[in-house]
Every structure is written in C-alpha cells, then in structure tokens.
C-alpha positions in Angstrom: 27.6 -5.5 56.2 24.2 -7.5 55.5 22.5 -4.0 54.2 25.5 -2.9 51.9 25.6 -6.5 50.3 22.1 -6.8 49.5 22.0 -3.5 47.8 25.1 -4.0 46.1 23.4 -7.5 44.5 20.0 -5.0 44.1 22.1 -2.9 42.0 23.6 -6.0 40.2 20.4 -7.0 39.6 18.7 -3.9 38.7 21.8 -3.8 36.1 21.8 -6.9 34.5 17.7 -6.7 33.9 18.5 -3.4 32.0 21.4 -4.8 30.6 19.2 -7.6 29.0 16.6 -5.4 27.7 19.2 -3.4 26.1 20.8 -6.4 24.2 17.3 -7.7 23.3 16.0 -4.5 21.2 19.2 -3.5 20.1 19.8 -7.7 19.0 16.1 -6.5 17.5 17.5 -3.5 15.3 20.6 -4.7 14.3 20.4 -6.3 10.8 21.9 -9.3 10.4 20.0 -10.8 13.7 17.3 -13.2 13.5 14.7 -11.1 15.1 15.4 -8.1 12.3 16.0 -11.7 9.7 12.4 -12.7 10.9 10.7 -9.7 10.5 12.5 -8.7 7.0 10.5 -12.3 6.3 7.6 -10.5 7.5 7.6 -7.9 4.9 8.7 -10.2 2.5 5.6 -12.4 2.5 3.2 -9.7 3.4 4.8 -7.9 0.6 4.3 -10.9 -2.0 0.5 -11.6 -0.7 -0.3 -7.7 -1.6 1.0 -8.1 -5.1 -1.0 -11.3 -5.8 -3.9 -9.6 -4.2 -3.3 -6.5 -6.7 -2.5 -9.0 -9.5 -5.7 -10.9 -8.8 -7.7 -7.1 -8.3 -8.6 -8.0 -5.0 -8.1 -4.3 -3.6 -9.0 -5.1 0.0 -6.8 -7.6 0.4 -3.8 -5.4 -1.4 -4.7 -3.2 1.3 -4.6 -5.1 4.4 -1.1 -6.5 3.3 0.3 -3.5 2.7 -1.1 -2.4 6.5 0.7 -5.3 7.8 3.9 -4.1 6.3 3.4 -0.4 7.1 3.1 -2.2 10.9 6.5 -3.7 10.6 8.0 -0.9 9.3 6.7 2.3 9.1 9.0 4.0 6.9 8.5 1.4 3.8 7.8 3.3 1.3 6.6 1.1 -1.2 3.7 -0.8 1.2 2.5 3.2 1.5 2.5 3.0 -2.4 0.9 -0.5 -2.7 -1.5 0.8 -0.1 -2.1 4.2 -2.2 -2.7 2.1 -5.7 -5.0 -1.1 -3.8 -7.7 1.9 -3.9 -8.1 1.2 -8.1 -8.3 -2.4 -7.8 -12.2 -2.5 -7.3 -14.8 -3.9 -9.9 -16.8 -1.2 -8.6 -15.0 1.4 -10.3 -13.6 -0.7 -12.9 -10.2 -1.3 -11.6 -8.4 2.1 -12.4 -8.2 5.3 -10.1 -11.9 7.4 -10.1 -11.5 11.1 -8.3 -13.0 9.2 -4.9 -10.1 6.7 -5.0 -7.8 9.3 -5.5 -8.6 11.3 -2.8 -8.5 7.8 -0.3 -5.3 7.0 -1.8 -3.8 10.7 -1.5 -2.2 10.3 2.1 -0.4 7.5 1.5 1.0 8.6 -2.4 2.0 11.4 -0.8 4.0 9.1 2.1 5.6 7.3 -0.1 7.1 10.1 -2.2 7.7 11.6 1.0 9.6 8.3 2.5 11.3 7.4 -1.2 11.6 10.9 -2.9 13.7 9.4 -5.6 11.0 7.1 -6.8 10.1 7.7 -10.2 6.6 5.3 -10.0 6.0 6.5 -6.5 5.9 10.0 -8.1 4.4 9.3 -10.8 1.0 7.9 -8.7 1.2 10.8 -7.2 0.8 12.8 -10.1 -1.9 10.7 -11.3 -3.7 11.0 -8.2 -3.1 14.8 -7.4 -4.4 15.1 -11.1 -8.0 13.2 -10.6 -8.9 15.2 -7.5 -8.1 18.7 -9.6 -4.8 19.5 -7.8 -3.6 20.4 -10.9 -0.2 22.5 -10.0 0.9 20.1 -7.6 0.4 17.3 -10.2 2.3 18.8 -12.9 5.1 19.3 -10.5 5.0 15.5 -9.2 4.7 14.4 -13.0 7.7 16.6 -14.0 9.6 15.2 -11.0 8.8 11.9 -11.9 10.3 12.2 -15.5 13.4 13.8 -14.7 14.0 10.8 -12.2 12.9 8.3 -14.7 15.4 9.5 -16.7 18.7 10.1 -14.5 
C-alpha cells in the first residue's frame, strides 16, 4: 500500500509541476496578463528610445533599440524597419541611405514588408533600398506596391 501511495503523490507531484509551468507561459502569452503588460512596456520604451536615437541621428543607438525589440518580439515589424532605416542615420554618410547602407539594411526592409505586408512606409524603404543597391525590377515592384497601399 506504502508503494502505490507514494507513486500516486509522485504522479500528483509530477502533475502539478507541469501544471504550473503550463499556467506560467501560457499567464505569459495571454494578453491582458502582467507578464505580456510588462513586456508590451518593454517595446514601448525600447521603441520610444529608438526614435529619439533616430531623431537625434544617433544610428547605433536606433539600432540597438530596435534589437532589443526584435528580442521581445520577433515578429514586430516595425523594430525590423527602424532597424533597416538606423543604417542612414550616420554623419559618415551624411545621414541618408548610400548603396553600402542599403545593402546592410536590405534583410531587415525586406522583414518588415515580409512581417507587415500592408505597410505602405515599410514598402516604400524597401523600394528605396532595393533601388540603391541596383535591384531595379524588384524596386519598382515594392514602390508600385507601396503606392497602391498608400492610397486604399
């Protein structure tokens, strides 16, 4: 009798520690619940501190911000476009996109498009970029995208 009761509380255990876990990510996920409140505050002021850094063309800074929101959430798609755009805020290349920028900030214009294919801006830096590194079919295609949304 000893032997069945322990593994009967063994199983209760082993139960209620999955049980917990379960409840904790999903209490994680859930909006509404302070851990998902917390880290939408997360984004939120990582968010903010990449558009002062852009405002203040301080590139690397726009950058690491944005990184900190992409680690929060992966599939926000405008941190992948703040990202893309912190390449032109250099003195060194006079704060606007050169054909080396371009081609850094490629991977993650073409994320965000991919992540928000309904964003007009996010396809319009796309086009921009595609254009400076001589992709010139794909940009016309992004830029005409990026028009007809602007304008439904």
């Amino acid at each position: 009798m000893t032997g069945s009761l322990s593994g009967i509380l063994a199983l209760i255990g082993a139960f209620t520690s999955w049980l917990i876990v379960t409840i904790a990510v999903a209490w994680a996920l859930i909006p509404g619940s302070p851990a998902w409140f917390d880290s939408q505050a997360a984004m939120h002021t990582h968010g903010h501190a990449a558009a002062v850094a852009a405002f203040k063309h301080k590139g690397d800074e726009a950058f690491a911000e944005c990184s900190k929101c992409i680690a929060i959430d992966p599939n926000c798609a405008l941190a992948y476009l703040g990202r893309g755009l912190s390449y032109s805020q250099h003195k060194e290349n006079g704060y606007t996109f050169t054909k080396e920028t371009s081609e850094k900030a490629l991977p993650d214009l073409k994320k965000a498009v991919e992540l928000a294919p309904s964003d007009y801006i996010a396809q319009a830096a796309y086009a921009a970029a595609l254009s400076l590194t001589e992709h010139y079919a794909e940009a016309e295609s992004a830029l005409k995208k990026s028009l007809v949304l602007e304008h439904s």
